[in-house]
C-alpha positions as CSV (number, residue, x, y, z in Angstrom):
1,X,0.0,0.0,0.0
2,X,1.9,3.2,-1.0
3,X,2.3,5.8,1.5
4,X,-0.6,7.9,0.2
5,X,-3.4,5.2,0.3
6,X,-2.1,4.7,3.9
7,X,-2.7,8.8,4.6
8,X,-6.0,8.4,3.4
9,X,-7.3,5.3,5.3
10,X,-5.7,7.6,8.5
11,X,-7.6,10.5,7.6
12,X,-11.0,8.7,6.6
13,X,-10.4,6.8,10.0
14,X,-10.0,10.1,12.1
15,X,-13.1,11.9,10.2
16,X,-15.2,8.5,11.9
17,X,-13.5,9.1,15.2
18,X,-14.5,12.9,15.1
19,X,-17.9,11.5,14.1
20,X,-18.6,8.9,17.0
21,X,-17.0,11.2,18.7
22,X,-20.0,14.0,18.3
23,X,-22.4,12.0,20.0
24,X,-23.7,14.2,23.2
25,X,-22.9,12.8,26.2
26,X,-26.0,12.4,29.2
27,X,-25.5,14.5,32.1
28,X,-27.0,12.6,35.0
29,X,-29.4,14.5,37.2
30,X,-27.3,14.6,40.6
31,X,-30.9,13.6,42.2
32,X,-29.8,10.6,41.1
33,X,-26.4,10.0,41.3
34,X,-27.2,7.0,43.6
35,X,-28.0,3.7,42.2
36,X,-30.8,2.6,44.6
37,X,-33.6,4.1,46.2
38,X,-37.0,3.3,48.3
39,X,-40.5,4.5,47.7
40,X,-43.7,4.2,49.8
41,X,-46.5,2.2,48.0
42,X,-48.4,4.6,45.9
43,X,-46.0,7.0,44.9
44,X,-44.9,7.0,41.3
45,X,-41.6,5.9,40.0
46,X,-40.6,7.9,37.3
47,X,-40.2,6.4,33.5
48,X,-39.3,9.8,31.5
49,X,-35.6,10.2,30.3
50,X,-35.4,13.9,31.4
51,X,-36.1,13.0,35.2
52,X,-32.8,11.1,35.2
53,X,-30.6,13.1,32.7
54,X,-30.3,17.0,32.7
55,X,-30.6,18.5,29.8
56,X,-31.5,22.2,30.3
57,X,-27.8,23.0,28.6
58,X,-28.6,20.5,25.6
59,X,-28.9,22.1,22.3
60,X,-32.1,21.4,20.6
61,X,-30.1,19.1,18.4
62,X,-28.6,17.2,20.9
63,X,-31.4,17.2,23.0
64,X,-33.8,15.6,20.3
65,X,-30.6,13.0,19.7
66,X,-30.8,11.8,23.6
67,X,-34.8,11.2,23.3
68,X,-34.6,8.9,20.0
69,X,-31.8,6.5,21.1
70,X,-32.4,6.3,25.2
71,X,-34.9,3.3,26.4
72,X,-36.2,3.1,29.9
73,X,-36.9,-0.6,31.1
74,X,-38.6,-1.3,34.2
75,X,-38.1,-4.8,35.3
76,X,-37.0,-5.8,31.9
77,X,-39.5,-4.2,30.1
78,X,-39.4,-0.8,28.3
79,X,-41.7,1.2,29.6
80,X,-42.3,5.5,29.2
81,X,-43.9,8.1,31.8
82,X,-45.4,7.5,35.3
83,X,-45.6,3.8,37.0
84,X,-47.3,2.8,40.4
85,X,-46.2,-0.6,41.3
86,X,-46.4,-3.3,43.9
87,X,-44.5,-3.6,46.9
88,X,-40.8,-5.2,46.4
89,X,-38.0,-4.7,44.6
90,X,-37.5,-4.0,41.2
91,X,-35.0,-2.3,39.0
92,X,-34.8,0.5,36.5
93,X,-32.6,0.7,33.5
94,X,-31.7,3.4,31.2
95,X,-30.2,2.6,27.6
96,X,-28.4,4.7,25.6
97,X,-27.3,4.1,22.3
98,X,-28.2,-0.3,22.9
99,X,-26.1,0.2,25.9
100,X,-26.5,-0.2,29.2
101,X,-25.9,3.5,30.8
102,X,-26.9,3.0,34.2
103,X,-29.2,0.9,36.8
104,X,-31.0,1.4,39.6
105,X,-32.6,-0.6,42.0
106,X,-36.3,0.5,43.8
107,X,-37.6,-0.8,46.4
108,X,-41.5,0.0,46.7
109,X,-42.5,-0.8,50.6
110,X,-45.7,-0.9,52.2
111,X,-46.1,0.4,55.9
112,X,-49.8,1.0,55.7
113,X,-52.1,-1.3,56.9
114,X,-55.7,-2.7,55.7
115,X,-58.4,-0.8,56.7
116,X,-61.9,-1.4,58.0
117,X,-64.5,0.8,56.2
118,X,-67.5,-0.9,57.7
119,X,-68.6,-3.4,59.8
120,X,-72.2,-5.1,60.3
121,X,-73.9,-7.1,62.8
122,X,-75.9,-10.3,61.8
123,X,-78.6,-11.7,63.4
124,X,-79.4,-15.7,62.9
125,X,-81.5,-18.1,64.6
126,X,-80.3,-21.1,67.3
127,X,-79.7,-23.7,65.5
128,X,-78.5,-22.0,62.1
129,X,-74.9,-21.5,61.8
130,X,-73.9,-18.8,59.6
131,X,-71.4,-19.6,57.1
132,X,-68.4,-18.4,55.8
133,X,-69.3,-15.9,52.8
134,X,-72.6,-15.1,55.9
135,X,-69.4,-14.2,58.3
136,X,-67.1,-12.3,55.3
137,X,-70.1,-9.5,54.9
138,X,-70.1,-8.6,57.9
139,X,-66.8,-6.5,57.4
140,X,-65.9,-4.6,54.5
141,X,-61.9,-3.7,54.3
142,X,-59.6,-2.1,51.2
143,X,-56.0,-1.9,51.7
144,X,-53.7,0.3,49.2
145,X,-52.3,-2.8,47.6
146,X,-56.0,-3.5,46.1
147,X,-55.0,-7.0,47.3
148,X,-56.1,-7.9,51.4
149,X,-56.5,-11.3,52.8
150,X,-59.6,-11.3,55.2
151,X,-60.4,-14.1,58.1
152,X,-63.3,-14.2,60.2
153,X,-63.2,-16.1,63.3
154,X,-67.0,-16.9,65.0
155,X,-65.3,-19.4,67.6
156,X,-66.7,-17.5,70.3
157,X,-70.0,-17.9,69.0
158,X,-72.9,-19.9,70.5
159,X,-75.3,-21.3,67.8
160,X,-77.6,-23.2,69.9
161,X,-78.1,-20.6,72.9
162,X,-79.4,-17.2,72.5
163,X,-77.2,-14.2,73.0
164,X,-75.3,-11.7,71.6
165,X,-71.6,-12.8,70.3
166,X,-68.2,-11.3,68.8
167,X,-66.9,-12.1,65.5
168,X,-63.3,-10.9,65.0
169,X,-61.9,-9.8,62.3
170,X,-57.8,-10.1,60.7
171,X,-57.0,-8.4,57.3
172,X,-53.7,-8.8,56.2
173,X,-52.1,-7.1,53.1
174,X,-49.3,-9.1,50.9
175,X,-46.5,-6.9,52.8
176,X,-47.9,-8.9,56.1
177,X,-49.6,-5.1,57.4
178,X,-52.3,-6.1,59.5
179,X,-55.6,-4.5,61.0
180,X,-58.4,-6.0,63.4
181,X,-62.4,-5.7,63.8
182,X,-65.0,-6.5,65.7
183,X,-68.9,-7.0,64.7
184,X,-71.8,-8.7,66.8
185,X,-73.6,-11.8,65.9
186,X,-77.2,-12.4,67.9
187,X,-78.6,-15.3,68.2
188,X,-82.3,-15.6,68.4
189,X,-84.6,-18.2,69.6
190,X,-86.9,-18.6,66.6
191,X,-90.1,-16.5,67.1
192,X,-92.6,-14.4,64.6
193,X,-91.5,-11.4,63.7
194,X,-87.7,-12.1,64.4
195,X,-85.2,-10.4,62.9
196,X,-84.4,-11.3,59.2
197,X,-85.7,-13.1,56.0
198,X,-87.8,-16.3,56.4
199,X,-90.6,-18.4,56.3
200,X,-92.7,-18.5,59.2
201,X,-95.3,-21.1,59.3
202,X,-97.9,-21.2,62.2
203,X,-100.2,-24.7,62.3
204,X,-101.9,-23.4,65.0
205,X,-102.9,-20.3,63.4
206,X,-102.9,-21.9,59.1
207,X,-100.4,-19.4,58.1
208,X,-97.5,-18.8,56.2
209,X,-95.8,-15.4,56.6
210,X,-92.9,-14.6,54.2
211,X,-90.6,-12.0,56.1
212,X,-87.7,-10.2,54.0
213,X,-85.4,-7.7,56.0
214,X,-87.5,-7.8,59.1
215,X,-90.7,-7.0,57.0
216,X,-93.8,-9.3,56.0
217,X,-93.7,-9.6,52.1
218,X,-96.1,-12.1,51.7
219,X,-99.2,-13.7,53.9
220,X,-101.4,-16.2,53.1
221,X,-103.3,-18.5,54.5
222,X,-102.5,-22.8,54.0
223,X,-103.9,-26.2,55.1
224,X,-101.2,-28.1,56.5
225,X,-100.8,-32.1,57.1
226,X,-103.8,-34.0,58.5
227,X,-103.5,-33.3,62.1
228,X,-102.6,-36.7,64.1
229,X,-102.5,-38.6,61.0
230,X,-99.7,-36.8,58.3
231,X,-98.7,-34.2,60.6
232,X,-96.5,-31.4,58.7
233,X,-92.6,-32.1,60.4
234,X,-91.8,-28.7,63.0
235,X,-89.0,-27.6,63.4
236,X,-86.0,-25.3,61.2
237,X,-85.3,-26.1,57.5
238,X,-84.5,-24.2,54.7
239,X,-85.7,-24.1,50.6
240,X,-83.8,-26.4,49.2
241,X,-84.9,-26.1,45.8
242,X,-87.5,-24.8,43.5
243,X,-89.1,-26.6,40.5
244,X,-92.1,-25.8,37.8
245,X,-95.0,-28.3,37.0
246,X,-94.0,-31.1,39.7
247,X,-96.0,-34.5,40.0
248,X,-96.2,-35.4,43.4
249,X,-96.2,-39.2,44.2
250,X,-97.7,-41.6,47.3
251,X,-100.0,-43.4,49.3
252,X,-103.3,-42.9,50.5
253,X,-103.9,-44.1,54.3
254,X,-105.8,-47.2,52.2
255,X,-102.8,-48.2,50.0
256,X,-103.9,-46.5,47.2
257,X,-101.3,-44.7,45.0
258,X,-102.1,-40.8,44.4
259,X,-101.0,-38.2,41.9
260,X,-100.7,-34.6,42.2
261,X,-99.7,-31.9,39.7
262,X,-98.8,-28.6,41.2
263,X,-97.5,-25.5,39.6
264,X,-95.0,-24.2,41.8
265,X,-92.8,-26.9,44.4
266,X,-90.7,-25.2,47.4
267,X,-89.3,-28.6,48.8
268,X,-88.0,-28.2,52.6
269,X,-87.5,-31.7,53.5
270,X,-86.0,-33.6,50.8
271,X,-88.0,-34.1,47.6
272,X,-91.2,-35.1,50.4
273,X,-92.3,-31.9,51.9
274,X,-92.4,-29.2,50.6
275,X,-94.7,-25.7,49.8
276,X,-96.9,-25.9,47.0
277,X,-100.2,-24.5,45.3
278,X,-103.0,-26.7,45.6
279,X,-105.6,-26.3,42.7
280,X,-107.9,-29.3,44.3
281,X,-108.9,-26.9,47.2
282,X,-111.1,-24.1,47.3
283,X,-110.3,-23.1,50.7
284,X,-107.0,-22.4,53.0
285,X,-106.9,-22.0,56.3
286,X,-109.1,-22.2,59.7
287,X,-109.4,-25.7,60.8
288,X,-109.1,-27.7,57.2
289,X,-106.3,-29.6,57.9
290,X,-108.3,-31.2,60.9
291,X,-109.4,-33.6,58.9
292,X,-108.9,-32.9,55.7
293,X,-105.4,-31.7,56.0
294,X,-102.0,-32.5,53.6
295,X,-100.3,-35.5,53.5
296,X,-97.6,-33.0,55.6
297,X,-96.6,-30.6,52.9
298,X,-98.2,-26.6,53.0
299,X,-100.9,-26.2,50.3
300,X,-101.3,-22.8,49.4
301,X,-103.4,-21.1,47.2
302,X,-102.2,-20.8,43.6
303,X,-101.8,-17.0,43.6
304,X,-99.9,-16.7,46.4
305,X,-97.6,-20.2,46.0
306,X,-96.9,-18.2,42.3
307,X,-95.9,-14.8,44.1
308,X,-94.0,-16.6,46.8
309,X,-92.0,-19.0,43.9
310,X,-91.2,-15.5,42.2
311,X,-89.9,-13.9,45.6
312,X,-87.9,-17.0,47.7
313,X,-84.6,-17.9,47.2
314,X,-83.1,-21.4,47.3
315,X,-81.5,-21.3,50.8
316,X,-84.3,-19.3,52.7
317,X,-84.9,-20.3,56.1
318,X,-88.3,-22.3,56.7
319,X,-89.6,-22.3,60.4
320,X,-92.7,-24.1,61.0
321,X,-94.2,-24.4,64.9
């Protein structure tokens, strides 16, 4: 290679030098000169370039230069502008140019704990045992994560003797933040009228009274099971389900089979008792079922067995004394 080829190549490699070379150079903002800070869950962790890099003395040029070829990944991932995270640590790179130019590490920590925004008292009936989703409404908690773990202890709770109980309360957030509640449970001997929604059936009195939220929704009157003969079972049940167009099956006191087609079925016992509109009859109540009663289910006139189907919910209590 002759000694001017060579003078060229030195010069063409110099005017590349002067070229790389031209690049502007990021100013860190001396805010963050470390390479690790900590942040209180909910504040923002900034994903903009010109938080980390000053560049009030860069020329428009330059300035538009550091934008186009610096990334911002946030656990990995490029991300731009404001982030709220969860609690933990996580890292923040900025890339300039493909390359890494510096790292940080965050870590986002949690000091606040859950918080009880209401609380409610239940009321149930001796012998019914609330249950676990029964026990969870009766507290209402948020926590700044969005993410609380709630239990609900009722071991202090009596089911089977009246009185008035405490249910306690532990909500713990995923940084292990905790916060307690109390709410009252009473428990009530079943009577008419008691607190609640139920069915209330009286065989002394033919009647079935449908209470929701303390208040009669429904009253009608019924023939229950023949007294002494096919007595209707007393005691606490619940609906256990609901069905449309039902053919009830059995025996006569003289062996014959019988069939029945009613409209509406509220079984409470099995698939053998239950509440149910009774087209044969043309009268409900008074002293019927002396006599003439059910074979132990509640016959009900259509109309109301209809607006009482429409209106129950699988699951309803059923009291009948």
């Amino acid at each position: 290679m002759t000694i001017r080829k060579i003078a060229a190549l030195m010069l063409l490699l110099g005017a590349c030098f002067v070229l790389a070379s031209c690049d502007p150079v990021l100013h860190l903002n001396p805010k963050y000169s470390y390479t690790s800070f900590g942040l209180e869950l909910g504040e923002t962790v900034p994903a903009d370039i010109e938080e980390y890099v000053d560049l009030s003395d860069a020329s428009d040029e330059d300035r538009q230069f550091i934008l186009e070829n610096t990334e911002i990944l946030y656990d990995g991932e490029p991300v731009k502008g404001q982030i709220f995270d969860s609690a933990g640590e996580h890292t923040l790179t900025i890339m300039y140019k493909g390359h890494q130019y510096r790292k940080y590490n965050i870590d986002i920590v949690d000091n606040d704990p859950p918080e009880f925004t209401e609380t409610n008292d239940l009321t149930t009936y001796t012998g019914t045992v609330l249950s676990e989703e029964e026990l969870e409404s009766m507290f209402v908690v948020t926590d700044n994560s969005g993410d609380v773990k709630l239990s609900v202890s009722d071991m202090d709770v009596d089911y089977y003797t009246a009185g008035e109980y405490t249910v306690k309360a532990v909500a713990e957030d995923p940084s292990g933040n905790k916060a307690e509640a109390e709410a009252t449970v009473t428990v009530e001997n079943p009577h008419y009228g008691m607190h609640g929604t139920y069915i209330w059936v009286s065989i002394a009195d033919q009647q079935l009274t449908y209470f929701v939220d303390d208040s009669v929704a429904l009253s009608s009157p019924v023939v229950t099971g023949n007294a002494g003969n096919h007595d209707t079972p007393t005691g606490q049940y619940s609906v256990i389900y609901k069905a449309r167009n039902v053919t009830l099956k059995g025996l006569e006191d003289n062996g014959d089979e019988y069939e029945s087609f009613v409209k509406y079925w509220m079984a409470f016992i099995g698939s053998e008792y239950g509440m149910h509109d009774a087209s044969w009859r043309s009268d409900f109540g008074g002293g019927i079922y002396r006599g003439d009663g059910s074979h132990g289910c509640i016959n009900m006139p259509e109309s109301q067995a209809a607006a009482l189907y429409d209106m129950v919910a699988e699951g309803t209590p059923v009291f009948i004394y």
